[in-house]
VOPAGU-2260 file (C-alpha; in pm, 1 decimal, decimal comma):
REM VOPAGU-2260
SITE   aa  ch    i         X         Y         Z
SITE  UNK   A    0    7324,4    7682,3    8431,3
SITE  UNK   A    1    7026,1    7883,6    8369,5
SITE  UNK   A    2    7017,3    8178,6    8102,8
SITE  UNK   A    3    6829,2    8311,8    8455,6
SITE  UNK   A    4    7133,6    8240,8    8625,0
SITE  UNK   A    5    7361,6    8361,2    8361,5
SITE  UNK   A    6    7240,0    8697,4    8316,5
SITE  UNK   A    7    7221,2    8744,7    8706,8
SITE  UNK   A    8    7594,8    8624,9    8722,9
SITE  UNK   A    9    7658,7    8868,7    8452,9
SITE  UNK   A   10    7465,4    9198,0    8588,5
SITE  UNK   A   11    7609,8    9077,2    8969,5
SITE  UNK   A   12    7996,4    9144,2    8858,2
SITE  UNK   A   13    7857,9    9435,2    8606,0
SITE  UNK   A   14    7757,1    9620,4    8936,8
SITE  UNK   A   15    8073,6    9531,5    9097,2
SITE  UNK   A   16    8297,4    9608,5    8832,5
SITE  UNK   A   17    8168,5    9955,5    8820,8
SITE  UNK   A   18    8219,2    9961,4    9216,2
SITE  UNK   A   19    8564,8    9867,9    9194,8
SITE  UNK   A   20    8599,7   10107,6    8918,9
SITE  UNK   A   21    8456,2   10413,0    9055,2
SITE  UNK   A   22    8665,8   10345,7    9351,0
SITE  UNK   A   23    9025,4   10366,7    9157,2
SITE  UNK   A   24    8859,2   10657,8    8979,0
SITE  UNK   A   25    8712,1   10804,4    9287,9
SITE  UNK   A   26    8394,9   10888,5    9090,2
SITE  UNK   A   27    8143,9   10938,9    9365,0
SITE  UNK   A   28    7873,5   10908,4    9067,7
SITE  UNK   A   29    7979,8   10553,5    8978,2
SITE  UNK   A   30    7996,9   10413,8    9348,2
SITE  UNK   A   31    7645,3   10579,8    9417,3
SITE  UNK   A   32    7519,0   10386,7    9096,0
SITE  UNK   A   33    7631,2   10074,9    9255,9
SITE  UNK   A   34    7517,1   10070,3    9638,7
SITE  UNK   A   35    7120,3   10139,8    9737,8
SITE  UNK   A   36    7069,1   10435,4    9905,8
SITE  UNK   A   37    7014,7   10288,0   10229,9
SITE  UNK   A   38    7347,0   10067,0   10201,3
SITE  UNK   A   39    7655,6   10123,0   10409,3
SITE  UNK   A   40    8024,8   10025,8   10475,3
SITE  UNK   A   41    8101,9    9852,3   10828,6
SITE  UNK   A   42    8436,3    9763,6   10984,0
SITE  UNK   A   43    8617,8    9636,0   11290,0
SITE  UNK   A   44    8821,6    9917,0   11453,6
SITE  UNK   A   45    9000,8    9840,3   11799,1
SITE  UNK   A   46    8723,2    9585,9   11810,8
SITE  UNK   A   47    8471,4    9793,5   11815,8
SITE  UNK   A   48    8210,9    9831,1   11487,4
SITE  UNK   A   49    8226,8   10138,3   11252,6
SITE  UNK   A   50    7910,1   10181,5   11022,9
SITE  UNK   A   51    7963,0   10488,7   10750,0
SITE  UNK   A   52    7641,8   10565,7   10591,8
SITE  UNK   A   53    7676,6   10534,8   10197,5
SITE  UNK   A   54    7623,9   10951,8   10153,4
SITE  UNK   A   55    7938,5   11002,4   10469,0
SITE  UNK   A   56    8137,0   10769,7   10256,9
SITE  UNK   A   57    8036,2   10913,3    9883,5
SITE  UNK   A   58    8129,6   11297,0   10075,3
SITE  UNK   A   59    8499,4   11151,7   10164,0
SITE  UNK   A   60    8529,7   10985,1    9834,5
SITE  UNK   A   61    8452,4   11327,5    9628,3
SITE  UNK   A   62    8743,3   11513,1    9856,6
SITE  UNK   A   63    9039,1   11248,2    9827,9
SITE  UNK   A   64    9276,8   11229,7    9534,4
SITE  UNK   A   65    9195,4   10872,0    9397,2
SITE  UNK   A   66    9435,5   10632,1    9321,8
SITE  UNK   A   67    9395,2   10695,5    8975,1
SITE  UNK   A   68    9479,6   11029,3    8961,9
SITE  UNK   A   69    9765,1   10957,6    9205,5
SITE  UNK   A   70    9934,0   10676,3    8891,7
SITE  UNK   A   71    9885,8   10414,6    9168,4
SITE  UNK   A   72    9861,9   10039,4    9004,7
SITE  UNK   A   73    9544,5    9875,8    9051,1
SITE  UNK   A   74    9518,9    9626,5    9293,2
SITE  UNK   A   75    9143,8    9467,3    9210,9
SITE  UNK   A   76    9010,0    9145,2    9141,9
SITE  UNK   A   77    8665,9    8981,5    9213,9
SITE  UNK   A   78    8717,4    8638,9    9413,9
SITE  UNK   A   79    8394,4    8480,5    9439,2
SITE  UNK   A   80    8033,3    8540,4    9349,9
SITE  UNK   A   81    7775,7    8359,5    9536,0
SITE  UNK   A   82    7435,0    8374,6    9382,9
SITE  UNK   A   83    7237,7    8294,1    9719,2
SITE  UNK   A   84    6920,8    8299,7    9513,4
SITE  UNK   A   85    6694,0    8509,0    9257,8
SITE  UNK   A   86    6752,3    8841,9    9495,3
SITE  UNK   A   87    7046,1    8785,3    9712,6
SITE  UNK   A   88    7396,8    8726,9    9595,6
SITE  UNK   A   89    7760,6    8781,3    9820,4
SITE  UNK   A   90    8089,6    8904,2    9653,4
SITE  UNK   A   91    8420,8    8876,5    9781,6
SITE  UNK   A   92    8680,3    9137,9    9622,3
SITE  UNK   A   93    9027,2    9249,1    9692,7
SITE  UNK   A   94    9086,0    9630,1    9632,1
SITE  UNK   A   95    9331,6    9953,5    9770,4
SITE  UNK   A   96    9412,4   10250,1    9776,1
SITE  UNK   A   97    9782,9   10196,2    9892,6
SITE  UNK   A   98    9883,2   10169,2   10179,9
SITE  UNK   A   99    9556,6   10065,4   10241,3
SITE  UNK   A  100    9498,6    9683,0   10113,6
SITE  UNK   A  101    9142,1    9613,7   10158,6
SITE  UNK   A  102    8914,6    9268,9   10152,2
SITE  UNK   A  103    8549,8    9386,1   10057,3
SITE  UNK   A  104    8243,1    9122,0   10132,5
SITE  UNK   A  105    7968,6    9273,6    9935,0
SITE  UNK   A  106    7629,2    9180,5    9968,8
SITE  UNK   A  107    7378,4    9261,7    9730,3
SITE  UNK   A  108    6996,8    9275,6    9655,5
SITE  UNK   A  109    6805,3    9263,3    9342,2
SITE  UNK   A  110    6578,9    9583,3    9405,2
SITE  UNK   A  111    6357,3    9695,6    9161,7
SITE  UNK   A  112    6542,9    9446,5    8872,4
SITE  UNK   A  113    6881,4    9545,2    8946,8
SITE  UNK   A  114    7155,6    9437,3    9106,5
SITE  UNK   A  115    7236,1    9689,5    9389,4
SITE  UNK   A  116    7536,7    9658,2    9687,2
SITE  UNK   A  117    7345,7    9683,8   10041,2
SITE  UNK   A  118    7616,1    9671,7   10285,5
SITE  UNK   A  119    7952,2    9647,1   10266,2
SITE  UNK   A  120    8190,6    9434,5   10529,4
SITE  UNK   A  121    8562,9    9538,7   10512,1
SITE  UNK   A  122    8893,0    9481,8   10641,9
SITE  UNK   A  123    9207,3    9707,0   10597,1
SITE  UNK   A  124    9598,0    9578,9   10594,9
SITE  UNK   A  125    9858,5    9862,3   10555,4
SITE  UNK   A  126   10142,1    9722,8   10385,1
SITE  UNK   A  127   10401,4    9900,3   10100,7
SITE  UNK   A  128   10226,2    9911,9    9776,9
């Protein structure tokens, strides 16, 4: 593998390691630093598609108690990075906020020399934590 390569696998799960964190935190800051301004979060609900613009989502995030502050266990792990090419890459990751189990496909863009999340894809299970 390329030191190219290497260093974009490397940034890649830097940004989504910071996602995932900011998330447990709930530390609006960190999830900003990780998803463009223009990304945002769409779902399947009662089949229908639900787009939250990143700034609706950030607002919610800033008013909930995370799971961190809650003493919930993390439930987080990164399952595949797919380096499509020099600007494109697609991350699978498991995360929650129990109840709520969630399967995130992340895709990101390398804007301006950094890795950035543009949209995110989700899926929610409610099960006991």
């Amino acid at each position: 593998m390329s030191a190219e390569i290497d260093a974009d696998l490397a940034a890649i799960e830097a940004t989504v390691r910071t996602y995932l964190d900011g998330l447990y935190e709930g530390d609006a800051d960190k999830l900003a630093a990780a998803f463009h301004p223009t990304s945002a979060l769409a779902q399947s609900v009662d089949g229908e598609i639900k787009i939250v613009p990143r700034e609706q989502w950030l607002a919610a995030v800033r008013t909930r108690p995370s799971p961190k502050a809650q003493g919930l266990a993390r439930h987080d792990r990164i399952m595949s990075i797919d380096r499509v090419g020099p600007t494109m890459a697609a991350v699978k990751v498991q995360c929650a906020i129990p109840p709520r189990f969630f399967v995130d496909l992340l895709s990101l863009l390398k804007i301006d020399g950094r890795w950035q999340i543009a949209q995110k894809v989700f899926q929610t299970e409610t099960r006991a934590g």
